[in-house]
C-alpha positions in Angstrom: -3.1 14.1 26.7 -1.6 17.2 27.3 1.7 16.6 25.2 -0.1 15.7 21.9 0.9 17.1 19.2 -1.1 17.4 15.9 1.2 16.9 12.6 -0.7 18.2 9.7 0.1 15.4 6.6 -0.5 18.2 4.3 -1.2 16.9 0.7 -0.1 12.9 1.8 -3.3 12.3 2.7 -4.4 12.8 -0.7 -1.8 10.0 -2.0 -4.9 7.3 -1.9 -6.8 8.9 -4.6 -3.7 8.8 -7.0 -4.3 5.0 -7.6 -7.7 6.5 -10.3 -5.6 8.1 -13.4 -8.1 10.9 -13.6 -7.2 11.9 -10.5 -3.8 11.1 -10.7 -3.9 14.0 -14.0 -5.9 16.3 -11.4 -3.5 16.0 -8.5 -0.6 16.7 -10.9 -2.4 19.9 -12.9 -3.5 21.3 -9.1 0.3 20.8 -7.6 1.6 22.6 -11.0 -0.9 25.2 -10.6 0.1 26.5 -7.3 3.2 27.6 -8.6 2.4 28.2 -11.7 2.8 32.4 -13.0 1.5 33.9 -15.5 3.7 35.9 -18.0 4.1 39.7 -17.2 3.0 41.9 -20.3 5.6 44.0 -21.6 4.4 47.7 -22.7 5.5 48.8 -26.1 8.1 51.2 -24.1 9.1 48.4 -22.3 10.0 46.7 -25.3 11.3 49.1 -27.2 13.8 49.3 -24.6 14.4 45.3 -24.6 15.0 45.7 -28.1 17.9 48.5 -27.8 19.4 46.7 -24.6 19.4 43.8 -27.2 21.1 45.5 -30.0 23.7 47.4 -27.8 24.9 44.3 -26.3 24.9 42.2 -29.5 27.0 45.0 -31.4 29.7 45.7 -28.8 29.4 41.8 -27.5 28.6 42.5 -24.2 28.2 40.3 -21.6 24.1 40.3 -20.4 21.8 38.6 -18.0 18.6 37.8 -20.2 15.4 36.6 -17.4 12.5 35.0 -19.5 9.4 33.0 -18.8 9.3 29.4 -19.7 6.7 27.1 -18.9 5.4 29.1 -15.4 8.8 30.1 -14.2 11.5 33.2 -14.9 14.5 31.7 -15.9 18.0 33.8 -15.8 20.5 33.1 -18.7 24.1 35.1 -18.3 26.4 34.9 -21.5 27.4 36.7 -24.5 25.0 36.5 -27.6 26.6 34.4 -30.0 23.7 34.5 -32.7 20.7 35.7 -33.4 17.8 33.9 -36.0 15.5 37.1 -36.7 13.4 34.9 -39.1 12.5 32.4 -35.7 12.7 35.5 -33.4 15.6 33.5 -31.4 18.5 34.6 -29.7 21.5 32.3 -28.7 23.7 32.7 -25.5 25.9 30.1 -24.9 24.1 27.7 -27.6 20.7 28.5 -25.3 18.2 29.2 -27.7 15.7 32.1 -26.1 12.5 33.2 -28.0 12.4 37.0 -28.4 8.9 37.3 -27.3 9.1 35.6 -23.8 12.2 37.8 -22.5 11.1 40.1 -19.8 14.3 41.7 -19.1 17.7 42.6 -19.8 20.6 43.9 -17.8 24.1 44.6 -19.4 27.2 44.3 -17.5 
């Protein structure tokens, strides 16, 4: 008995309960919400600053590293910007389309 030893199953011992679709949505919405973030707010400085970053590097195409929040996670985008829609609020880099209001920072190379 001395040379037992205990593995944790972690969350497999929870697999039973996925046969029920309510649980099944439960399971999938708890899983998600562990690693789920929430978006940083950006102070009107801060911002102000995005916005110059934006307009230096669109004028003298720069090359930039854009991070943004999508759907819980900080995504990093590196490219030139190729267009911009202001009417949508969307920038383009490399055909990615980026929303304006979810970019958290900027950094020009």
């Amino acid at each position: 008995m001395d040379n037992y030893v205990y593995h944790d199953r972690k969350m497999m011992k929870w697999m039973p309960f996925n046969a029920l679709l309510e649980q099944s949505d439960y399971l999938k919405e708890l899983f998600y919400g562990r690693t789920r973030k929430e978006m940083p707010i950006i102070s009107p400085d801060q911002e102000a600053d995005l916005n110059y970053k934006l307009e230096i590097a669109y004028l003298f195409n720069s090359e930039i590293i854009i991070t943004y929040f999508q759907d819980g996670n900080f995504i990093e985008v590196e490219g030139i910007i190729t267009r911009t829609d202001l009417y949508n609020k969307l920038i383009f880099i490399n055909e990615k389309e980026i929303s304006a209001k979810r970019i958290i920072s900027i950094e020009i190379i």
